[in-house]
One Martini backbone bead per residue (centre of mass of N, CA, C, O) as a GRO file, in nm:
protein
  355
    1UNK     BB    1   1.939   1.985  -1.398
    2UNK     BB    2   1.742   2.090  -1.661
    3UNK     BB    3   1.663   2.336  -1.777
    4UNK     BB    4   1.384   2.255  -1.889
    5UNK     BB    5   1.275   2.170  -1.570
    6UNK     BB    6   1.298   2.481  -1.463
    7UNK     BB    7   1.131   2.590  -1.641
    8UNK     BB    8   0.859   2.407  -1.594
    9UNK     BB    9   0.838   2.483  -1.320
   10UNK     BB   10   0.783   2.799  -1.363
   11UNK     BB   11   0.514   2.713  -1.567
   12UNK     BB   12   0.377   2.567  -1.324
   13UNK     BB   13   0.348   2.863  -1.181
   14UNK     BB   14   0.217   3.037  -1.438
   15UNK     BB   15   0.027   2.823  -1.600
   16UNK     BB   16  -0.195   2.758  -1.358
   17UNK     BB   17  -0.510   2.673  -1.150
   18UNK     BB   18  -0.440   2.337  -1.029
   19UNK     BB   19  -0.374   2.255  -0.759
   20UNK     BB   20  -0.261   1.967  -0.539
   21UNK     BB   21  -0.230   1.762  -0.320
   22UNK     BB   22  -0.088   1.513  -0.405
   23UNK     BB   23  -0.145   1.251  -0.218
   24UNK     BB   24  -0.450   1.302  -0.261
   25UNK     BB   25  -0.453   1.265  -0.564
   26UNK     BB   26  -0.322   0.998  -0.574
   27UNK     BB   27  -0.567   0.848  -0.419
   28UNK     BB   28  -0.810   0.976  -0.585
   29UNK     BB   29  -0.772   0.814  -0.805
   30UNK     BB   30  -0.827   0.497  -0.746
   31UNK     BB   31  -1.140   0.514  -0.761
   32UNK     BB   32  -1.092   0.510  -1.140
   33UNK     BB   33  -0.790   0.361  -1.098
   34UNK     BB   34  -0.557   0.073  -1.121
   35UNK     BB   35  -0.311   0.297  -1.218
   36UNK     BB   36  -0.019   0.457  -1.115
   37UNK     BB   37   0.223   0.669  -1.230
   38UNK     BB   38   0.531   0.736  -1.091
   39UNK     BB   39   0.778   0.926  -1.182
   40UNK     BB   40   1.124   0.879  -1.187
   41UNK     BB   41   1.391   1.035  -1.011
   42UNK     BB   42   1.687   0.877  -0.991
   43UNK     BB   43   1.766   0.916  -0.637
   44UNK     BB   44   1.565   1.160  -0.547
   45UNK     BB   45   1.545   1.306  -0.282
   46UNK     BB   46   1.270   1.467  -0.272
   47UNK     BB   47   1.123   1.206  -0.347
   48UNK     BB   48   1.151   1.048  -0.166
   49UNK     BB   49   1.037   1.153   0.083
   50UNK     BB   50   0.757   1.171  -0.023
   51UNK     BB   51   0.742   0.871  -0.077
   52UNK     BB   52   0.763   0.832   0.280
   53UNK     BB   53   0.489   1.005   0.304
   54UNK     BB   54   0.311   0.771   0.135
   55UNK     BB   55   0.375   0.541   0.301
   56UNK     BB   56   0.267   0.663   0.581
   57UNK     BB   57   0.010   0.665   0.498
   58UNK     BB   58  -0.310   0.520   0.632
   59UNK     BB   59  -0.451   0.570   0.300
   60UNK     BB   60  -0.328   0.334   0.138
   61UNK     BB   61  -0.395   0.000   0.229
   62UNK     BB   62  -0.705   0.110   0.140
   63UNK     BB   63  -0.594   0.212  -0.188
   64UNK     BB   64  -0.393  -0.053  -0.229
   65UNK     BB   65  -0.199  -0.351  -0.292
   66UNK     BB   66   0.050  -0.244  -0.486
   67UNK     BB   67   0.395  -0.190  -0.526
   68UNK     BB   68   0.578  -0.115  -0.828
   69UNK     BB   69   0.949  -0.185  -0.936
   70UNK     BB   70   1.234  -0.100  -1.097
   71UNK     BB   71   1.420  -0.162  -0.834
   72UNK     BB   72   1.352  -0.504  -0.895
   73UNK     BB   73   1.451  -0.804  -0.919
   74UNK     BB   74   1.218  -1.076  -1.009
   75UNK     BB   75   1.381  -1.339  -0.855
   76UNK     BB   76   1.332  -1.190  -0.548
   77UNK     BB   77   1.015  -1.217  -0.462
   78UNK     BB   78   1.009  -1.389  -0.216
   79UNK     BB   79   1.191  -1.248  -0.055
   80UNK     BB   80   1.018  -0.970  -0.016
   81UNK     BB   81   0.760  -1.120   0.047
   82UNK     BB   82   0.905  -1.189   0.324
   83UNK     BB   83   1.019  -0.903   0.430
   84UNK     BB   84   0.740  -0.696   0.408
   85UNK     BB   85   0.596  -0.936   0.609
   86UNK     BB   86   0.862  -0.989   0.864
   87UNK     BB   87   1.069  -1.147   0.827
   88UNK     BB   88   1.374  -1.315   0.806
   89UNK     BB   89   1.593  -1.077   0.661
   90UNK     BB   90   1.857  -0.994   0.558
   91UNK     BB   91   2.056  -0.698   0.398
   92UNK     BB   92   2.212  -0.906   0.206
   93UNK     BB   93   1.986  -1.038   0.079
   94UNK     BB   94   1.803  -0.810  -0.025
   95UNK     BB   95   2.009  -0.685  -0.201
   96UNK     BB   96   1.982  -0.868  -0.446
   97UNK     BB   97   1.753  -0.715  -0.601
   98UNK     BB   98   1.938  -0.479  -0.663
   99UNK     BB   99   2.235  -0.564  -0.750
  100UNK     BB  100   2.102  -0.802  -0.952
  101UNK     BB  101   1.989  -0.644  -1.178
  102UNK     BB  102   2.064  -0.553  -1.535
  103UNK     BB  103   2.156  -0.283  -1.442
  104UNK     BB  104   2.433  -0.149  -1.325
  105UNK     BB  105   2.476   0.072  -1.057
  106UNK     BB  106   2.156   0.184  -1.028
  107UNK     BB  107   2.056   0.098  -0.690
  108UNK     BB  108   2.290   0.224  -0.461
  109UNK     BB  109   2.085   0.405  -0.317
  110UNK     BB  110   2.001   0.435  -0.014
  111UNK     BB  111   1.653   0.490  -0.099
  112UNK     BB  112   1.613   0.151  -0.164
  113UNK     BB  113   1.612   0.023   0.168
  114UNK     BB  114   1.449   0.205   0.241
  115UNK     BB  115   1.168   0.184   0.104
  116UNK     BB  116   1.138  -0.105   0.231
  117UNK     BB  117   1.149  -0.075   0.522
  118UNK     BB  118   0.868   0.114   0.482
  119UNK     BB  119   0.698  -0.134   0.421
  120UNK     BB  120   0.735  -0.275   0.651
  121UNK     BB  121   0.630  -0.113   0.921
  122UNK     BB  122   0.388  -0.078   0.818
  123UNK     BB  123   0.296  -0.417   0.760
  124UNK     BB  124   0.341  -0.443   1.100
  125UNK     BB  125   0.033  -0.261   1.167
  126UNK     BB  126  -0.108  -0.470   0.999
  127UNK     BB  127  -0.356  -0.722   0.862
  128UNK     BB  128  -0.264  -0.897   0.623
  129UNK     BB  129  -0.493  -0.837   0.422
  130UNK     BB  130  -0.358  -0.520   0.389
  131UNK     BB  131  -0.066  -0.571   0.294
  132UNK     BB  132   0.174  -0.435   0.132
  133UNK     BB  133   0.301  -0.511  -0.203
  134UNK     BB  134   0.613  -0.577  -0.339
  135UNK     BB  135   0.687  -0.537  -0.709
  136UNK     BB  136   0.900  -0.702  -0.914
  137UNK     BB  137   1.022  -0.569  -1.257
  138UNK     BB  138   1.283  -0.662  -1.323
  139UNK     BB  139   1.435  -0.900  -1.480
  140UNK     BB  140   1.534  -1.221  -1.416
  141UNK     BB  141   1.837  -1.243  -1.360
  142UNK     BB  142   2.134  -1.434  -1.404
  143UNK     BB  143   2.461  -1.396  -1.334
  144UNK     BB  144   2.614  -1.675  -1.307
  145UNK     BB  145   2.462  -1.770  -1.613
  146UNK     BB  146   2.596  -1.476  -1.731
  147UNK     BB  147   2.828  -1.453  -2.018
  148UNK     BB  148   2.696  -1.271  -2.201
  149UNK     BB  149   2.469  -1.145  -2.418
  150UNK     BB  150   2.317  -1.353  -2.541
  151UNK     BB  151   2.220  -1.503  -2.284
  152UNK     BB  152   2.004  -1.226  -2.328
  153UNK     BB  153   1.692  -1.177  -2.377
  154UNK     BB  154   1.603  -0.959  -2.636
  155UNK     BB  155   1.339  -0.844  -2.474
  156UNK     BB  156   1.585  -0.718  -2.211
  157UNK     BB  157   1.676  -0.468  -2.392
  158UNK     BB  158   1.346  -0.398  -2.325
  159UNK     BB  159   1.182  -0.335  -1.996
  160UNK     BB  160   0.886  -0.292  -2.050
  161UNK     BB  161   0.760  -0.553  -2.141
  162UNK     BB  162   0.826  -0.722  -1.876
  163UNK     BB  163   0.669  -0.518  -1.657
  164UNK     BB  164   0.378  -0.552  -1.819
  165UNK     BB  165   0.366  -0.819  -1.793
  166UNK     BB  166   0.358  -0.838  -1.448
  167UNK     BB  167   0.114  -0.667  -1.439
  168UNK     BB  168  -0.076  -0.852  -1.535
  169UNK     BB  169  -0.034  -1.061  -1.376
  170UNK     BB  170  -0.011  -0.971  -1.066
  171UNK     BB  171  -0.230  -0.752  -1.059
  172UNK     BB  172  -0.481  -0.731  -1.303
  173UNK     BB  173  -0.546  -1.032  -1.330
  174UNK     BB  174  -0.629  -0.985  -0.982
  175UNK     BB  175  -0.773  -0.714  -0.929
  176UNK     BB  176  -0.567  -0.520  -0.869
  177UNK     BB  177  -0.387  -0.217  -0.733
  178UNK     BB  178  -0.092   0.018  -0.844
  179UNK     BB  179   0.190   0.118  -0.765
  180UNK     BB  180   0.390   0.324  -0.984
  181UNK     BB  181   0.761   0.306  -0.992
  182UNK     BB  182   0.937   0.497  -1.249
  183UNK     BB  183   1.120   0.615  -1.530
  184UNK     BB  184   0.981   0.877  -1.664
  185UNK     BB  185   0.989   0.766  -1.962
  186UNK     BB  186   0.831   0.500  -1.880
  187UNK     BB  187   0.532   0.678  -1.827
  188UNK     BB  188   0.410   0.780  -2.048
  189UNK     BB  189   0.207   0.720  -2.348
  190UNK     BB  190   0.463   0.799  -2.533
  191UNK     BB  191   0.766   0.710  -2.728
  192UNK     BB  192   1.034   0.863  -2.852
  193UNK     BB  193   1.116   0.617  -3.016
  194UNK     BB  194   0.836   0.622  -3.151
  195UNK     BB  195   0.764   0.929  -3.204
  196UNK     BB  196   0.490   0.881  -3.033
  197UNK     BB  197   0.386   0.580  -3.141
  198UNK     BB  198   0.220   0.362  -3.128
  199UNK     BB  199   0.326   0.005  -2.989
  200UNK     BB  200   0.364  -0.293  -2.975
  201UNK     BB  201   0.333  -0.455  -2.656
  202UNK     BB  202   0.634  -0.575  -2.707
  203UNK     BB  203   0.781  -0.237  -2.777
  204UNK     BB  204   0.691  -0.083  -2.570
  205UNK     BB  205   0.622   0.097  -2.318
  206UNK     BB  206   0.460   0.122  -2.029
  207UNK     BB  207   0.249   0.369  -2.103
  208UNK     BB  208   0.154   0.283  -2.380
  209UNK     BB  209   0.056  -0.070  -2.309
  210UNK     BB  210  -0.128   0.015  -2.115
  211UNK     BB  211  -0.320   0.273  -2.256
  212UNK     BB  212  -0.423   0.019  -2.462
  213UNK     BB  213  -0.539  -0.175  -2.217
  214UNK     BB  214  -0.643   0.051  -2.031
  215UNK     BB  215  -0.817   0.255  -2.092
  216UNK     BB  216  -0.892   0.471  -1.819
  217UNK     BB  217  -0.677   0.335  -1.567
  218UNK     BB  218  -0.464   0.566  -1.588
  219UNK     BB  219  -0.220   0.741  -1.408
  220UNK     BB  220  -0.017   1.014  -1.482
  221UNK     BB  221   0.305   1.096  -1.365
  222UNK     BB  222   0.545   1.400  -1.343
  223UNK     BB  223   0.883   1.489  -1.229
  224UNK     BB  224   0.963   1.761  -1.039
  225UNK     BB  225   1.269   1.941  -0.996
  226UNK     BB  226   1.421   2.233  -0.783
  227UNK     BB  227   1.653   2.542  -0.840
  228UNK     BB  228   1.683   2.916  -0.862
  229UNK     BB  229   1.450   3.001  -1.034
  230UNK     BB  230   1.251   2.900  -0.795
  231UNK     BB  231   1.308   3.112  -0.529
  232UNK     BB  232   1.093   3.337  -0.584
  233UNK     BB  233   0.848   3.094  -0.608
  234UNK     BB  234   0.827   2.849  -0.382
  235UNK     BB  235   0.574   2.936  -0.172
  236UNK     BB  236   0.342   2.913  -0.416
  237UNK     BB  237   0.486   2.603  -0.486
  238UNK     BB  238   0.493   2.320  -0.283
  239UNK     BB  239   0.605   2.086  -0.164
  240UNK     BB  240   0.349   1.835  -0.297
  241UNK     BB  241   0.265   1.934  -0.600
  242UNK     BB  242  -0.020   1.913  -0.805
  243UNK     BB  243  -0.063   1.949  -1.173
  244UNK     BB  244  -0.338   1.918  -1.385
  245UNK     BB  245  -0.319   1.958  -1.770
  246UNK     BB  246  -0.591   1.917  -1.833
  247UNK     BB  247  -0.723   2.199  -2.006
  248UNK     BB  248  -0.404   2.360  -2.042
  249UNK     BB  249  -0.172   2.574  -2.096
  250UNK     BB  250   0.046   2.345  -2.055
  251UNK     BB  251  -0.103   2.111  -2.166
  252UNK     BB  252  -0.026   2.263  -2.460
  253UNK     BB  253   0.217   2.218  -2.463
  254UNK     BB  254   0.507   2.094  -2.547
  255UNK     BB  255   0.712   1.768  -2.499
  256UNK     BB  256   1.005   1.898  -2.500
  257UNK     BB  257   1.024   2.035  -2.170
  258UNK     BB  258   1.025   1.696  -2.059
  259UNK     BB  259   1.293   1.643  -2.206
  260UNK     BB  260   1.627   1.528  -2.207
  261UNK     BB  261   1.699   1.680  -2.477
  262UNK     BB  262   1.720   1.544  -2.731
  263UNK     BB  263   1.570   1.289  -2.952
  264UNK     BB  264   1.709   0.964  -3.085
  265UNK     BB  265   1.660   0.777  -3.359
  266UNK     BB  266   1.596   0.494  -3.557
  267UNK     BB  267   1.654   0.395  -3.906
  268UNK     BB  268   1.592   0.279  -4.194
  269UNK     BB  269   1.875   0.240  -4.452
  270UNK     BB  270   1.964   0.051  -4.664
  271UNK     BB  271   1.982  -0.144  -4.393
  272UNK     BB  272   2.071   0.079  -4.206
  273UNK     BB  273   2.090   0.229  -3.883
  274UNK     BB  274   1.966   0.598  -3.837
  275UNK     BB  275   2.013   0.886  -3.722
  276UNK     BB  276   1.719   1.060  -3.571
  277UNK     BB  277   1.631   1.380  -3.481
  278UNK     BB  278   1.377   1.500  -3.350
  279UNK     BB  279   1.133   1.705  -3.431
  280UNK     BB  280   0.981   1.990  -3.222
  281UNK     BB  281   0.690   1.934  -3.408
  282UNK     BB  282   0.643   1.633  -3.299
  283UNK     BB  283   0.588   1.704  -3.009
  284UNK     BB  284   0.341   1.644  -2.805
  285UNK     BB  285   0.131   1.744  -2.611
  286UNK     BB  286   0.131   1.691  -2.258
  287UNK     BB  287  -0.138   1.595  -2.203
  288UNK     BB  288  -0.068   1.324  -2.425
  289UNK     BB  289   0.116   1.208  -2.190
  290UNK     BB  290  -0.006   1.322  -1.903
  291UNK     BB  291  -0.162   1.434  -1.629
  292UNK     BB  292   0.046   1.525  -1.397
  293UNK     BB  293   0.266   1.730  -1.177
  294UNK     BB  294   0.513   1.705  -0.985
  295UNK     BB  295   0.649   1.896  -0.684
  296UNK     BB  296   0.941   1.795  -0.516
  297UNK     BB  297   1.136   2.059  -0.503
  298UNK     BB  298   1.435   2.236  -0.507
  299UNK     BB  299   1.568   1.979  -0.472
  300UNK     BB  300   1.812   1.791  -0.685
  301UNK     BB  301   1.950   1.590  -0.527
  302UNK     BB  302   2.137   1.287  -0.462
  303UNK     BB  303   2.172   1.007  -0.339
  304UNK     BB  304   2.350   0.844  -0.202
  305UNK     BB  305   2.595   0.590  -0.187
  306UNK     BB  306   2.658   0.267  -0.136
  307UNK     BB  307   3.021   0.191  -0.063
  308UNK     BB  308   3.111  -0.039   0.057
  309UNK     BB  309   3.089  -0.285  -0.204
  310UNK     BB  310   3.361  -0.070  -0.335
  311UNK     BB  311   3.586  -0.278  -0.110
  312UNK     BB  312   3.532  -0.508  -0.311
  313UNK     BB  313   3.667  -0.649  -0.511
  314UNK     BB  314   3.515  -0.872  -0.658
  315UNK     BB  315   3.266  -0.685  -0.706
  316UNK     BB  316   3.397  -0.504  -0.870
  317UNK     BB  317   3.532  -0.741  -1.090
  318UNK     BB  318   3.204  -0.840  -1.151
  319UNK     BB  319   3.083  -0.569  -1.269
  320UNK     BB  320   3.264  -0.560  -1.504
  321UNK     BB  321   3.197  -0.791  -1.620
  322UNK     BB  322   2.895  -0.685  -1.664
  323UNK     BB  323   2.930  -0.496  -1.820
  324UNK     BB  324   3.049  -0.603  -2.085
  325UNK     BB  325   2.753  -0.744  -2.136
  326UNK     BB  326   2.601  -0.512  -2.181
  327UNK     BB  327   2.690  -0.290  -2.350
  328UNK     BB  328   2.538  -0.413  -2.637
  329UNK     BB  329   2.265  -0.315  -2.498
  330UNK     BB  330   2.327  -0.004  -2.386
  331UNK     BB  331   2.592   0.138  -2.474
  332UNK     BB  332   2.736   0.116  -2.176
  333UNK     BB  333   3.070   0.251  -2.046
  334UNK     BB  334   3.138   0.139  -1.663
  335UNK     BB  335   3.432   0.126  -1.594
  336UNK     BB  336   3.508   0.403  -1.505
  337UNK     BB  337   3.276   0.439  -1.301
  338UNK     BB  338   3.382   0.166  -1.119
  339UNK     BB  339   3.669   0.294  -1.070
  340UNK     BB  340   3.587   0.542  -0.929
  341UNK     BB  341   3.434   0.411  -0.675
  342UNK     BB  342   3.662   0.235  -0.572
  343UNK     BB  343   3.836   0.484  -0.490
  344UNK     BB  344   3.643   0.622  -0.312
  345UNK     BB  345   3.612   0.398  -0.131
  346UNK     BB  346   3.893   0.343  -0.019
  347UNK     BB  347   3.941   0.653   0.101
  348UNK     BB  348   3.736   0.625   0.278
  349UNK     BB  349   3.795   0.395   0.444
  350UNK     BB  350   4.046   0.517   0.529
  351UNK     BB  351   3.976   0.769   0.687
  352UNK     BB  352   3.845   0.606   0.892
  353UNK     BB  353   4.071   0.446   0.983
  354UNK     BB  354   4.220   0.715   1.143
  355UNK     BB  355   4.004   0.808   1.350
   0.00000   0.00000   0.00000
């Protein structure tokens, strides 16, 4: 975890006197709010479990519609509707909405599968007019039929937009509300690639895009989690708890102890794109970006991931393949990743059979 946020945990227990049980705060939102935005650190064992705690309270089905997420690829959503509905779908099949992402090895964690399971459980027990359903963010990606960059529409290589699409689309233009789980950064309410600055609907982030189109009908949560410098403070401010910043000295503090390290934006100069980071004078306070924190513990670990798919050649070098296509989108060279992974599955694998 971010030394910056060890601190803002400290900062969250000394400077508010505003706390309040999370899971009824963001259900009380909802009252005059039609999106909630809960961020997320991706694979936090400790949100996940808040998470399950959240999904299983009796008066969620009550006070949302869908749940909507960034770990499902959105071509796979009859699927989901199939599977979070009762029906027989197989765990092979439903993996892949998440394995078939548009980002490779995101979603491999354990707590992405429980996610599922726990929304088919709870609406097992409800009367179909009230199951929650689960909305894939994810842009539809075809993977067998994406063999470059090129193949991919440009408007996925920034997949916040195709998500606003998604909600105006399935939630909001259908009068329903939904809890949004997405990455910390992308639910912000200005998004610091564009300095701060609100950004055309096509380019925004996902918190830039509703506050601007849905004003006073959103409601952001950012997520804290932590230990360290926590141990001697964390009885007084427990796991699941969430704090309100706006019109708090927290919430006028700058919203550089918000993101993790300097951020580096680019600009044209002279034709050609030139990188700069943004200076510390630049970020908005934390109110103008958020509304509340939530503290999900102590815990800071990350959940495993599931290693199975790691032990299929086929598979590891299908991955190679897809890193290939994404890297000039994404940035990222993810060949060492997926050759640890395999080696590590291997020796699992290994291991087990001896036994």
């Amino acid at each position: 975890m971010p030394p910056s946020l060890f601190m803002l945990a400290v900062t969250l227990i000394a400077m508010t006197s505003r706390p309040r049980p999370a899971i009824d705060t963001i259900l009380a939102a909802f009252a005059d709010h039609r999106i909630v935005l809960l961020g997320e650190i991706h694979g936090s064992v400790a949100q996940h479990r808040f998470i399950q705690r959240l999904l299983r309270d009796p008066r969620l089905p009550a006070t949302v519609t869908d749940i909507a997420v960034e770990f499902a690829n959105s071509r796979y959503q009859p699927l989901i509707d199939r599977y979070v509905s009762g029906e027989t779908v197989s765990a092979d099949s439903l993996a892949l909405a998440w394995r078939n992402a548009i980002v490779p090895l995101a979603w491999d964690a354990a707590v992405y599968p429980a996610f599922f399971r726990t929304v088919r459980e709870v609406n097992r027990k409800l009367p179909a007019a009230r199951r929650l359903r689960v909305v894939a963010l994810d842009p539809p990606i075809i993977w067998d039929s994406t063999h470059s960059a090129e193949d991919i529409p440009r408007r996925w290589g920034y997949r916040d937009p195709a998500w606003f699409g998604i909600l105006e689309r399935d939630v909001l233009a259908r009068g329903r509300k939904a809890l949004v789980i997405a990455g910390a950064l992308h639910v912000i309410r200005r998004d610091p690639v564009t300095s701060f600055e609100p950004a055309p609907l096509d380019r925004a982030g996902l918190g830039d895009a509703l506050t601007q189109r849905y004003p006073g009908q959103v409601y952001v949560t950012y997520p804290v989690v932590g230990s360290g410098m926590l141990a001697r403070d964390i009885g007084r401010v427990p796991a699941g708890t969430l704090v309100e910043v706006r019109g708090t000295s927290l919430g006028a503090r700058s919203s550089h102890v918000l993101l993790p390290g300097n951020v580096t934006v680019f600009t044209m100069v002279n034709g050609k794109r030139v990188p700069r980071v943004l200076p510390e004078a630049t970020y908005p306070p934390i109110e103008r970006l958020i509304d509340a924190l939530v503290y999900y513990g102590p815990d800071s670990a990350t959940a495993v991931r599931v290693m199975t798919p790691y032990r299929d050649s086929t598979w590891v070098a299908e991955l190679h393949r897809r890193s290939s296509v994404v890297q000039p989108i994404f940035g990222q060279d993810l060949d060492p990743v997926i050759d640890s992974l395999a080696r590590a599955a291997a020796a699992h694998g290994g291991a087990r059979a001896k036994r």
